[in-house]
C-alpha atoms as one frame of an Amber mdcrd trajectory, in Angstrom:
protein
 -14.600  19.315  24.343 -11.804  18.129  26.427  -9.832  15.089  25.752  -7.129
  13.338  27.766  -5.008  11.112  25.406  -2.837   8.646  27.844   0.331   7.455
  26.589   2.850   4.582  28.283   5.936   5.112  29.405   7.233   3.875  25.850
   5.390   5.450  24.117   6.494   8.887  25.690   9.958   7.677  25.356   9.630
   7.141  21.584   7.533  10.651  21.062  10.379  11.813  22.859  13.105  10.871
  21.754  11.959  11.201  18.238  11.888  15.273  19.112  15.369  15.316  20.482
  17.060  12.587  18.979  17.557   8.586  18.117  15.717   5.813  19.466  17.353
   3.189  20.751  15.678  -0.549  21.206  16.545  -2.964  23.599  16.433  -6.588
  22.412  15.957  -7.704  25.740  13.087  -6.563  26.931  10.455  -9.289  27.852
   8.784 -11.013  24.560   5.763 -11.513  26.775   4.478  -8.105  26.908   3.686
  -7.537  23.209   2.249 -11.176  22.976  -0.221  -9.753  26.016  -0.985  -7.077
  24.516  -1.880  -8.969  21.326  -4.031 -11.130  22.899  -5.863  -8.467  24.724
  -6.815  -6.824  21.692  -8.188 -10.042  20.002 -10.373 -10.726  22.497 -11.655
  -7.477  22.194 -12.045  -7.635  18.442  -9.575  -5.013  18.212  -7.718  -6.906
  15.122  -8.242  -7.826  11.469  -6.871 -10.607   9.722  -5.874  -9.640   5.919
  -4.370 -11.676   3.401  -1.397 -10.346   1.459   1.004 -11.970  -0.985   4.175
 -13.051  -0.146   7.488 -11.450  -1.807   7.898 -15.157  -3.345   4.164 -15.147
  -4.542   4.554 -11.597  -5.469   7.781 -11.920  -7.609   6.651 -15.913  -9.015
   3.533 -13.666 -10.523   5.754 -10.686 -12.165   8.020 -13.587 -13.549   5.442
 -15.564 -14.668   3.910 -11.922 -16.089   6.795 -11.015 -18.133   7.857 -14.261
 -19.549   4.252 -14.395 -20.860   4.915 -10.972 -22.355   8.518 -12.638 -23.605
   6.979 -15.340 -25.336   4.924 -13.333 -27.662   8.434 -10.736 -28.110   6.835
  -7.602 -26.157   8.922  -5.621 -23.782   7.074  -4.372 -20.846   6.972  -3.742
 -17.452   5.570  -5.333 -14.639   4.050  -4.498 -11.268   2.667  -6.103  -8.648
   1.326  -4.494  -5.733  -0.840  -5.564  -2.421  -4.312  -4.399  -1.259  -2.823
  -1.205   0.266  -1.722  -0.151  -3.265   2.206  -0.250  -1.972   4.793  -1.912
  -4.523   5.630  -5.741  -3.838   8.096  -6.162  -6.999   8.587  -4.700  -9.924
  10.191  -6.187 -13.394  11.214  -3.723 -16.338  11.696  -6.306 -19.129  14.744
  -5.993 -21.347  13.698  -3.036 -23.787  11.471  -1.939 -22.271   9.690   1.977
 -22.783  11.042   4.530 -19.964   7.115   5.046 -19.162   6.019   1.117 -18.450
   7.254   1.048 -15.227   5.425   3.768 -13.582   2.140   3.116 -16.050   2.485
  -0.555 -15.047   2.517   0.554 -11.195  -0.643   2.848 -11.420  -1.926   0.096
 -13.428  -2.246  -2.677 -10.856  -3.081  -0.008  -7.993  -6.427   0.848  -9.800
  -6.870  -2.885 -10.425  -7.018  -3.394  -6.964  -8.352  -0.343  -5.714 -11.845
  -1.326  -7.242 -11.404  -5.323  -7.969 -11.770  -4.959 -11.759  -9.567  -5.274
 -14.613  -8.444  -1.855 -15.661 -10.096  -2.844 -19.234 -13.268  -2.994 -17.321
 -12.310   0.504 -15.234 -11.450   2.651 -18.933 -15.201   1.817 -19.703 -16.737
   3.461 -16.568 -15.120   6.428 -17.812 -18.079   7.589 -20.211 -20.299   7.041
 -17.068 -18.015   8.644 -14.664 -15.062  10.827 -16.126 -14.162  12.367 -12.675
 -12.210   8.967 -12.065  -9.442   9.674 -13.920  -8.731  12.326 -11.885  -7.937
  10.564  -8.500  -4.491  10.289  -8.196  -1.920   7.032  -8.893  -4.740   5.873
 -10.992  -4.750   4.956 -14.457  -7.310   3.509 -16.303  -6.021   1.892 -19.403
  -6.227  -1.800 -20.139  -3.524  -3.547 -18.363  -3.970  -3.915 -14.738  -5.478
  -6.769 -13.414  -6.626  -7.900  -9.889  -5.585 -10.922  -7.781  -8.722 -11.749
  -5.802  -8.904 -14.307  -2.833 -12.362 -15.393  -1.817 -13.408 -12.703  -4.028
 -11.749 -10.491  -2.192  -8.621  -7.945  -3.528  -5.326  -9.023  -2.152  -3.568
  -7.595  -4.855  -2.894  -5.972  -8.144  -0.478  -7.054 -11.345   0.024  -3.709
 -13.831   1.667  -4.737 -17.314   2.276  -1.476 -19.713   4.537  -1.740 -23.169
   3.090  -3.726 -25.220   1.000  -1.975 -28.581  -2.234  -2.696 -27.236  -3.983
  -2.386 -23.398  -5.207  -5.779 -24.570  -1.977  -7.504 -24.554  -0.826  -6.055
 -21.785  -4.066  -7.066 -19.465  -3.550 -10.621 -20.930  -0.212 -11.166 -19.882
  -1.591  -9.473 -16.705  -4.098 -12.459 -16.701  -0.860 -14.763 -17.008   0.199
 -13.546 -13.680  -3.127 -13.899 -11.699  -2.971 -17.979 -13.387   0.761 -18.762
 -11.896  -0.753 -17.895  -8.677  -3.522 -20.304  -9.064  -0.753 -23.375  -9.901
């Protein structure tokens, strides 16, 4: 099967100049094209709307997170990431272990990947072991979804303290801030 793939001048221009060398971007080129273009796509249904947390939302959650954790004299680490699983912030609490950051990371990244607590995740392991297999997962107690309209917008991952427990519950204390 043949295909023809059509690409605009632009678009040619980047392809090629990414092959032989820099791109350079004119900042006055018409700001009425790309709105076009936007607008021809929505009326064709071509877009999604998503909700993601903003870097303020996103760090007013790992601060919140972590002086939760502070209060009760645990060092840990904090991450929050959006629905894509990509890093927002991250906080490594004074004293904290060498391994909390990344644990806390793969921590909210399965919380949102399947809209459960990670507490809730480690339990579907006797059910389905295979999970802890797929990769930048980690299902220990600790991770915690941020939901909006029941829907997974993003993840907070806490790891340090001496029990998964603790660390989903200053988790928790995240998710609240956002709700104030």
């Amino acid at each position: 099967m043949n295909k023809k793939i059509v690409f605009g001048a632009a678009t040619a221009a980047v392809l090629a100049a990414g092959t032989f060398g820099a791109v350079s971007a004119n900042a006055s080129a018409p700001a009425a094209a790309p709105a076009a273009a936007v607008k021809a796509d929505a009326s064709n249904k071509n877009l999604q709307q998503t909700t993601h947390l903003t870097v303020e939302a996103a760090t007013k959650a790992a601060r919140a997170t972590l002086d939760a954790a502070e209060d009760e004299n645990q060092r840990v680490s904090v991450a929050v990431v959006d629905r894509n699983g990509n890093t927002i912030v991250t906080l490594r609490g004074d004293g904290a272990g060498p391994q909390s950051y990344e644990s806390a990371e793969r921590k909210a990244y399965t919380a949102v990947s399947w809209n459960a607590p990670t507490s809730e995740l480690a339990k579907r392991l006797a059910q389905a072991p295979n999970l802890k297999d797929i990769p930048g997962t980690l299902f220990l107690a600790g991770g915690a979804p941020v939901t909006v309209k029941g829907a997974p917008v993003a993840g907070i991952g806490v790891a340090g303290a001496p029990s998964g427990d603790l660390d989903e519950k200053f988790a928790q204390a995240g998710v609240a801030a956002l709700n104030k």
